[in-house]
C-alpha positions as CSV (number, residue, x, y, z in Angstrom):
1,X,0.0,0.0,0.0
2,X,2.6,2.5,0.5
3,X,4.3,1.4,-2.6
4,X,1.3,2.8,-4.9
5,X,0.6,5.6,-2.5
6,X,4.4,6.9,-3.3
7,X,3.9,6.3,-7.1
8,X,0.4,8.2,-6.8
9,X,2.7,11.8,-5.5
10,X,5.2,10.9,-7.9
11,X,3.0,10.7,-11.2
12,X,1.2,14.0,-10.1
13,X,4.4,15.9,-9.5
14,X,5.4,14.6,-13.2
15,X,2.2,15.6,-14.2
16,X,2.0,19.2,-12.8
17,X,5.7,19.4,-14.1
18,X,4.6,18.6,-17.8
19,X,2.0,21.5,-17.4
20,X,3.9,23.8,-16.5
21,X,6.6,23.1,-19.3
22,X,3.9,23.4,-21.4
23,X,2.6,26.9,-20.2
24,X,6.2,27.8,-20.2
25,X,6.7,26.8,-24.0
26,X,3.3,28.0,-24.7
27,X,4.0,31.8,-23.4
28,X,7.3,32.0,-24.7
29,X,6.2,31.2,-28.2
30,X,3.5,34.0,-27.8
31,X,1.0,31.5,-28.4
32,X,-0.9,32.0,-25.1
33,X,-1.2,35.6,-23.4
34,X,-3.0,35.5,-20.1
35,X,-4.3,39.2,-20.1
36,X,-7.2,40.2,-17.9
37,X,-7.2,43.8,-18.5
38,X,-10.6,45.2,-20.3
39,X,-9.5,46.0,-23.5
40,X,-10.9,47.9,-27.0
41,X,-10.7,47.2,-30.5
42,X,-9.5,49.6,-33.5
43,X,-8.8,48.3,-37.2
44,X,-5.9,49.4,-39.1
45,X,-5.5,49.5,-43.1
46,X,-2.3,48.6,-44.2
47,X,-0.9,48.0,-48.1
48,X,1.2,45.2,-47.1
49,X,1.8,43.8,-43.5
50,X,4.6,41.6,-44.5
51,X,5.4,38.2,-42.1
52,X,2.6,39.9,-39.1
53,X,1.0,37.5,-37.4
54,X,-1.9,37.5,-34.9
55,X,-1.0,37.9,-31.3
56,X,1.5,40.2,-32.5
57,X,2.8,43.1,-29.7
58,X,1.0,46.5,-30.1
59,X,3.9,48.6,-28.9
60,X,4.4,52.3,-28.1
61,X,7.9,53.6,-26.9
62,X,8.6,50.1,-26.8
63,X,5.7,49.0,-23.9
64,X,2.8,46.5,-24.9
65,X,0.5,48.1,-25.2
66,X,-2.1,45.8,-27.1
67,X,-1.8,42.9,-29.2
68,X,-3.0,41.7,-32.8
69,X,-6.3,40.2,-32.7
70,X,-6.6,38.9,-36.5
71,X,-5.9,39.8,-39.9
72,X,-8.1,39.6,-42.8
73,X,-8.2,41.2,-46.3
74,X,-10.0,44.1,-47.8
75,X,-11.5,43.2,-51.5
76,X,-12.5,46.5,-51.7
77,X,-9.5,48.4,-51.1
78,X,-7.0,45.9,-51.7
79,X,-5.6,46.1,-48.3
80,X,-4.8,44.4,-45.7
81,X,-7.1,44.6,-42.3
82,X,-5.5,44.5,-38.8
83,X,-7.8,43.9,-36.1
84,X,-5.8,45.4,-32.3
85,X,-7.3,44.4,-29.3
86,X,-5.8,47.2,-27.0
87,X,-5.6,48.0,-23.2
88,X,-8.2,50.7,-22.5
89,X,-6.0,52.0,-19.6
90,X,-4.0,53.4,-23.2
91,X,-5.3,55.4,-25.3
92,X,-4.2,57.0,-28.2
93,X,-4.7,60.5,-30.2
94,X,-7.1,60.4,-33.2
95,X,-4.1,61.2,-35.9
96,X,-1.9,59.0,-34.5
97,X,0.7,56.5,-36.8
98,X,1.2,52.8,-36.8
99,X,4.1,51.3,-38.3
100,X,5.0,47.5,-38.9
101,X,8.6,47.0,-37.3
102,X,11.0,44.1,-36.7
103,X,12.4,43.3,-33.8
104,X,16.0,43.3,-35.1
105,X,16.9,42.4,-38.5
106,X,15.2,38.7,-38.8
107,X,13.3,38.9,-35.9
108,X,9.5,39.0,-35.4
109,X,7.0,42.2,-36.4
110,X,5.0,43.7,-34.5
111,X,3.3,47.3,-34.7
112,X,4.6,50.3,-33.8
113,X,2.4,53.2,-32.3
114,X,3.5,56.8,-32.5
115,X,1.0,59.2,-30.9
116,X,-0.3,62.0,-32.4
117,X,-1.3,65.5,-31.3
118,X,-5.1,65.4,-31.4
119,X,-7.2,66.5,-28.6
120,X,-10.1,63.9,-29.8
121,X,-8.5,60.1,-28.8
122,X,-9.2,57.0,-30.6
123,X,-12.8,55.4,-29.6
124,X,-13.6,51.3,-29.9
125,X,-14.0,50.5,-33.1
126,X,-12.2,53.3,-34.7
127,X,-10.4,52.4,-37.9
128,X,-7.0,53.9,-38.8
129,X,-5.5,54.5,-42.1
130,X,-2.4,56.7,-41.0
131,X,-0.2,53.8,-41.4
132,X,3.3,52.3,-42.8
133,X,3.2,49.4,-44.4
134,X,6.1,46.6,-43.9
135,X,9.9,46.8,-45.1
136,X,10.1,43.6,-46.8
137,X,13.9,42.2,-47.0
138,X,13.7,41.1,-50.0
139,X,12.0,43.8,-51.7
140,X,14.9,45.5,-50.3
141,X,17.8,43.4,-51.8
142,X,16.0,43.4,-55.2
143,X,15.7,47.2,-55.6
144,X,19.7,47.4,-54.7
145,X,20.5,44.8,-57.1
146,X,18.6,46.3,-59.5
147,X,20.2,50.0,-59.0
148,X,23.2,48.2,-59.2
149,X,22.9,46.3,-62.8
150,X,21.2,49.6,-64.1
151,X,24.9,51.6,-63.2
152,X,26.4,49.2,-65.5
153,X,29.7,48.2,-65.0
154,X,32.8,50.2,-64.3
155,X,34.2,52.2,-67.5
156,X,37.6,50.5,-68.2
157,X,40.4,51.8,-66.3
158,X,38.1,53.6,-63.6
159,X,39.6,51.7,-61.1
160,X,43.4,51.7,-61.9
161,X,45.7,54.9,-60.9
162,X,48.5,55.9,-62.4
């Protein structure tokens, strides 16, 4: 009887062990956010949002300060549509920007928030067009190597001194 009674504490400490590796994985993959704060929702057009995901950081001055709910498409306008679920304790001016912007050179996007100088501040369900879209990479490293093969090559002798 003691036997099994040891094995019983030892397969729930296992099991509450697994759990928490889980959570831990889970959170640190941004994949779960525990956030009980109230929160508001705006929508953002953007021309292209590059690799942004859902669950994305909202940040201003580099604090979270909402996160991105879900993305869908505009048939209309041909844009992308960014759904933010925000903390109400922030708010924001009417004309203020959002940016995409990577966190270092490969690393996730998230959006940027620059505040404006409105007196009137963003209500639920506003929807903001003052945006920048993504720097794509590899948009990027196309337009350089095409300003590069459009210089030609050097003129002969450019290169030598004499």
């Amino acid at each position: 009887m003691q036997r099994s009674k040891s094995d019983i504490w030892v397969g729930l400490f296992v099991l509450i062990g697994a759990a928490a590796l889980l959570f831990l994985a889970l959170q640190s993959a941004n994949l779960l956010s525990l956030n009980f704060q109230p929160t508001y929702r705006l929508t953002a057009k953007f021309d292209n949002i590059g690799g942004l995901k859902p669950k994305a950081a909202v940040k201003s001055s580099g604090v979270v300060v909402g996160r991105v709910e879900s993305i869908g498409f505009d048939d209309k306008t041909y844009q992308a549509l960014v759904n933010l679920s925000m903390d109400s304790r922030y708010v924001f001016p009417r004309d203020s920007s959002l940016k995409i912007l990577t966190s270092g050179l490969l690393g996730e996007q998230y959006i940027g928030i620059e505040a404006g100088a409105d007196a009137k501040m963003l209500a639920p369900g506003d929807t903001v067009t003052n945006t920048q879209s993504a720097v794509v990479l590899e948009n990027l490293i196309s337009q350089f190597l095409f300003n590069k093969a459009a210089d030609g090559p050097p003129a002969a002798g450019a290169g030598s001194k004499k």
